[in-house]
Backbone as ProteinMPNN parsed JSONL, in Angstrom:
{"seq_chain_A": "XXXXXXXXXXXXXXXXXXXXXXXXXXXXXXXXXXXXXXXXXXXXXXXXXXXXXXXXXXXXXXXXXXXXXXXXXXXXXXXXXXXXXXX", "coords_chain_A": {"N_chain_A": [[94.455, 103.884, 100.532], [96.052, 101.712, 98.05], [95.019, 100.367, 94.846], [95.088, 97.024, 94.324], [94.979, 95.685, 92.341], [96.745, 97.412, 90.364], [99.292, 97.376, 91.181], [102.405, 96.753, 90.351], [104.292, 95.356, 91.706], [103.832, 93.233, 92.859], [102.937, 89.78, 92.622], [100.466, 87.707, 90.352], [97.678, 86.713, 88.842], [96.658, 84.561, 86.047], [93.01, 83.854, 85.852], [90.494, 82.054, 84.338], [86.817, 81.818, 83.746], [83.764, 80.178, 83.463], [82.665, 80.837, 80.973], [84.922, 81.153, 79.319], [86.157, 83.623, 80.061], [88.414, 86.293, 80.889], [90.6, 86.988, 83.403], [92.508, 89.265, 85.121], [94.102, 88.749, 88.265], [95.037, 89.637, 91.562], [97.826, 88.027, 93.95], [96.875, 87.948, 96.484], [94.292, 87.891, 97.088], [91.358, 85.827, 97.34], [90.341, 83.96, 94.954], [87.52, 84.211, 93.25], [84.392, 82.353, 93.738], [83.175, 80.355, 90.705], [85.654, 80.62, 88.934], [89.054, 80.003, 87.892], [92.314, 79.444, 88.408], [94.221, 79.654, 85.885], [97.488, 80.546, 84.742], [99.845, 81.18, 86.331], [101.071, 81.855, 89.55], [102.827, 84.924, 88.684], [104.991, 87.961, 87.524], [103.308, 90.849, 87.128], [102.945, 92.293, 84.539], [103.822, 89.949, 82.988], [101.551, 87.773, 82.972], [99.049, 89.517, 82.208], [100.416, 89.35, 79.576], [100.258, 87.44, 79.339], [97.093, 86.684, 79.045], [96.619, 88.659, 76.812], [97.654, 87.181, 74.975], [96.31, 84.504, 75.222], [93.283, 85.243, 75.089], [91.922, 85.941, 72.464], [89.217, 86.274, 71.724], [86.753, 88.045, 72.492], [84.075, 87.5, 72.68], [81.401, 85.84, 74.892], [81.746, 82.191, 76.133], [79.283, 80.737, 75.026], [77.967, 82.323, 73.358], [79.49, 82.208, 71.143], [79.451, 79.484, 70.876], [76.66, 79.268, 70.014], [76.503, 80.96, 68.068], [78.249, 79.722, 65.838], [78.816, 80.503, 63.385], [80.131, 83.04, 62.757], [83.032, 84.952, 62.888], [85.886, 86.071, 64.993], [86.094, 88.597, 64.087], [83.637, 89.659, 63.823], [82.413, 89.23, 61.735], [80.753, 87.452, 58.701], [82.089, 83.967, 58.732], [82.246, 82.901, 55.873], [82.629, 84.345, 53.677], [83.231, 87.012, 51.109], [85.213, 89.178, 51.339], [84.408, 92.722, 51.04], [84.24, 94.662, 48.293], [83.6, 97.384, 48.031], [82.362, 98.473, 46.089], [80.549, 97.959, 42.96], [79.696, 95.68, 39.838]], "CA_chain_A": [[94.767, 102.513, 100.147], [96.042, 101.579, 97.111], [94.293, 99.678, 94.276], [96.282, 95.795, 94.461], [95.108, 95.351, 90.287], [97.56, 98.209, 89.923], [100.687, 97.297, 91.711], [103.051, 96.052, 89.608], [105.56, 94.411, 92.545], [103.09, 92.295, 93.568], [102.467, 88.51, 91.697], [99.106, 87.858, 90.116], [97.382, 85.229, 88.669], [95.366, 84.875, 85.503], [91.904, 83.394, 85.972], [89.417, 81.892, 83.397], [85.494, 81.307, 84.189], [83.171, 78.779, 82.463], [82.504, 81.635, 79.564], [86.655, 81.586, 78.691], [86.551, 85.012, 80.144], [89.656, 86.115, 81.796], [90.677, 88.022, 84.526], [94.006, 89.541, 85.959], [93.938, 88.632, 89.84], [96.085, 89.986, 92.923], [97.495, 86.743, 94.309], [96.927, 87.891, 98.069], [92.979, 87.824, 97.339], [90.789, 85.238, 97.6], [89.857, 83.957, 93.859], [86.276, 83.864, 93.24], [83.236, 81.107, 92.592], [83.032, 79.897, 89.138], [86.571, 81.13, 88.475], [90.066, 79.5, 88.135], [93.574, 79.879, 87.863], [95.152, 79.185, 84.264], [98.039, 81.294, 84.525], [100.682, 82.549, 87.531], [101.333, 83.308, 90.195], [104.045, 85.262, 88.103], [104.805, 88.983, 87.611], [101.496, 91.881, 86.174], [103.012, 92.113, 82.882], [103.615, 88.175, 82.474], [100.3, 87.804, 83.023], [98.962, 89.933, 81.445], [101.101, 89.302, 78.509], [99.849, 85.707, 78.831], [96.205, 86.756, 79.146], [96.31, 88.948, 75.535], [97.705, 85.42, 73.691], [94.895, 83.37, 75.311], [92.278, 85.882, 74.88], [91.621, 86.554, 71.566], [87.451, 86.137, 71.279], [85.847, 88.248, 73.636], [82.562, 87.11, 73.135], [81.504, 84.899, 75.849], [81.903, 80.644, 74.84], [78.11, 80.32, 74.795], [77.64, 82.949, 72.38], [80.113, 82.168, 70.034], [78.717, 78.003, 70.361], [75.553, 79.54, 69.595], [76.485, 81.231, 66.57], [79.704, 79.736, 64.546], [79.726, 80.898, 61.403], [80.513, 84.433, 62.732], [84.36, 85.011, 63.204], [85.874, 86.901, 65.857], [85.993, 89.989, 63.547], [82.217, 90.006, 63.497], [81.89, 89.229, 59.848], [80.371, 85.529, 58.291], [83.152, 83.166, 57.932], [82.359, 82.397, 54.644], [81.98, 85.26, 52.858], [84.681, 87.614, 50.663], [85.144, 91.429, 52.002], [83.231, 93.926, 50.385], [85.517, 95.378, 47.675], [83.115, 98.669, 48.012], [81.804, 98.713, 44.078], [79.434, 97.361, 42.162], [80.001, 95.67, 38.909]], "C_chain_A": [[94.89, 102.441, 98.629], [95.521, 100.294, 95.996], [95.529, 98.248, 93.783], [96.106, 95.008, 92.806], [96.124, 95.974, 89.755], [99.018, 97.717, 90.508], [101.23, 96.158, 91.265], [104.395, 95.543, 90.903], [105.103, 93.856, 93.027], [103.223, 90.788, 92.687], [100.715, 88.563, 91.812], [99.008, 86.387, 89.437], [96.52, 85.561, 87.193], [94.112, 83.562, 85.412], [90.778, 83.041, 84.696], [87.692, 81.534, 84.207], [85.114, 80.137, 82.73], [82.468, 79.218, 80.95], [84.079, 81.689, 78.867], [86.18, 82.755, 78.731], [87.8, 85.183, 81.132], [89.909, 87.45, 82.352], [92.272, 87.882, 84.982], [93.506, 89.401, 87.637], [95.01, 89.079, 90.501], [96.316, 88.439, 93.481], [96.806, 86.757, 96.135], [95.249, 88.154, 98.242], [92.234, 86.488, 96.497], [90.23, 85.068, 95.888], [88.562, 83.499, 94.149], [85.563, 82.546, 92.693], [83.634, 81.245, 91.32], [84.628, 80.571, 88.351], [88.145, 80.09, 88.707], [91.316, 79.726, 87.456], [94.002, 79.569, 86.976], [96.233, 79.572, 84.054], [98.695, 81.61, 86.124], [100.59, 81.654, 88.714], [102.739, 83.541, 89.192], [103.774, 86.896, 87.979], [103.499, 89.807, 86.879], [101.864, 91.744, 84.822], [103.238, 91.288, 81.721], [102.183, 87.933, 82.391], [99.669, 88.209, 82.394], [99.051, 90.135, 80.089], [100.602, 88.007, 77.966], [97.918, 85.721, 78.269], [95.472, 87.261, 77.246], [96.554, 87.75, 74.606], [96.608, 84.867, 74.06], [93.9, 83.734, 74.662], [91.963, 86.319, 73.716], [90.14, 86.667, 70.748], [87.052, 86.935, 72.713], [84.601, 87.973, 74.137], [82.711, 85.657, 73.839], [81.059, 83.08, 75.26], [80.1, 80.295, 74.411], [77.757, 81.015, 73.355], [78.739, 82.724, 71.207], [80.072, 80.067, 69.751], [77.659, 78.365, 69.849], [75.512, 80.053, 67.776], [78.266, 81.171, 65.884], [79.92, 79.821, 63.671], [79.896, 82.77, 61.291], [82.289, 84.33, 63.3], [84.21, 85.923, 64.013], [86.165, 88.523, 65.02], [84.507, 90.514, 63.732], [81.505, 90.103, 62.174], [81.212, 87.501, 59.727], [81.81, 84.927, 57.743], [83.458, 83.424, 56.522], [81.992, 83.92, 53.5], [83.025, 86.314, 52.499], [84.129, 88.971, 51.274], [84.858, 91.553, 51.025], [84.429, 94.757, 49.448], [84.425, 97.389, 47.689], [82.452, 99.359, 47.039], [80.885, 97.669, 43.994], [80.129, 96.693, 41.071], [79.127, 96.018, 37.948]], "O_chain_A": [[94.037, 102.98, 97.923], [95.691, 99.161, 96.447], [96.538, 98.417, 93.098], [96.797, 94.136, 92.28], [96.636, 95.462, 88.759], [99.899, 97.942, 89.679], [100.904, 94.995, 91.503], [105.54, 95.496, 90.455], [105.694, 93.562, 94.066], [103.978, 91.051, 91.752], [99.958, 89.048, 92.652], [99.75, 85.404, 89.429], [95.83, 86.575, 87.101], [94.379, 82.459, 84.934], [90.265, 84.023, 84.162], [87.67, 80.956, 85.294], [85.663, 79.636, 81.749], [81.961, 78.488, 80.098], [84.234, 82.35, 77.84], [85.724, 83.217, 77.685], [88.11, 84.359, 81.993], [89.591, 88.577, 81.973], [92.986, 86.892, 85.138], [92.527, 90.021, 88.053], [96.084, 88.882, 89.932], [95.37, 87.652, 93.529], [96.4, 85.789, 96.778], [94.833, 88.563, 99.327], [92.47, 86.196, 95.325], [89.663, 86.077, 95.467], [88.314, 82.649, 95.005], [85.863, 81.871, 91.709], [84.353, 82.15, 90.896], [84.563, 80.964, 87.186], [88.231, 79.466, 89.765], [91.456, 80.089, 86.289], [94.578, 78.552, 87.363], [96.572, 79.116, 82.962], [98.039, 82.219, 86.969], [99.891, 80.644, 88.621], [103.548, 82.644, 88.951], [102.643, 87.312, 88.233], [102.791, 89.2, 86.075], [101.165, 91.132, 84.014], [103.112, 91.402, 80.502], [101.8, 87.968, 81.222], [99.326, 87.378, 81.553], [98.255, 90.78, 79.407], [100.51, 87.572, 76.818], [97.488, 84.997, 77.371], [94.542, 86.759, 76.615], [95.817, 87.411, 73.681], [95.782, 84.686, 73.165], [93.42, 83.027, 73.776], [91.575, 87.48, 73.851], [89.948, 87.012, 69.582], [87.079, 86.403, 73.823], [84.1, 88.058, 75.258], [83.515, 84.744, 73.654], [80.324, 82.789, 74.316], [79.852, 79.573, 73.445], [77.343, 80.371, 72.39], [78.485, 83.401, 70.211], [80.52, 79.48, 68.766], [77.467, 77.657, 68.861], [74.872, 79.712, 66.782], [79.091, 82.039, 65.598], [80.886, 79.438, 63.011], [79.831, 83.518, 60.316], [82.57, 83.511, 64.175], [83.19, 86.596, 64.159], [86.452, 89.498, 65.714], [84.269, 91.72, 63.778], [80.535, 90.713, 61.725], [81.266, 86.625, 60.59], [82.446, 85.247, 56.739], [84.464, 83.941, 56.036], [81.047, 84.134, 52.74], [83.776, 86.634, 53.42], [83.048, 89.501, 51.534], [84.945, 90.749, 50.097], [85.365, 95.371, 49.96], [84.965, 98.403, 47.245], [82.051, 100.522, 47.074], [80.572, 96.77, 44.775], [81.329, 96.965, 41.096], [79.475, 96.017, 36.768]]}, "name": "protein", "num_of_chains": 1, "seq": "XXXXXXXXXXXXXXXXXXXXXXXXXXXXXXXXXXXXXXXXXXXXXXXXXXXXXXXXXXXXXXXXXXXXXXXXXXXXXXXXXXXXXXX"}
């Protein structure tokens, strides 16, 4: 049997939970609790394609309400890069 995340001639879906985490779905399975469609049914690499624009914080929404003055780089907002010297 082949794996139905992989088969690109199928339609899919993309899914968010209540962390804005996101998920590629098969449409011919059953989407899970706490999960919902945002995205599709449309082809794997639409999807997909849609999923990298949405997605650009991986950390989950609690943890990044918890602490906002960290950017999604993992640096402090407010604060200049490190030129690497001293003066």
């Amino acid at each position: 049997m082949s794996n139905p995340f992989d088969d690109d001639s199928q339609e899919f879906l993309a899914l968010c939970n209540d962390e804005e985490q996101y998920s590629l779905w098969p449409t011919g399975i059953t989407v899970p609790a706490g999960w919902q469609v945002v995205y599709g049914p449309a082809p794997r690499r639409e999807v997909v394609d849609h999923i990298d624009r949405s997605w650009t914080d991986m950390r989950p929404k609690s943890l990044r309400d918890a602490v906002p003055e960290y950017g999604a780089a993992g640096g402090r907002a407010d604060s200049a890069p490190s030129t690497g010297s001293r003066a």
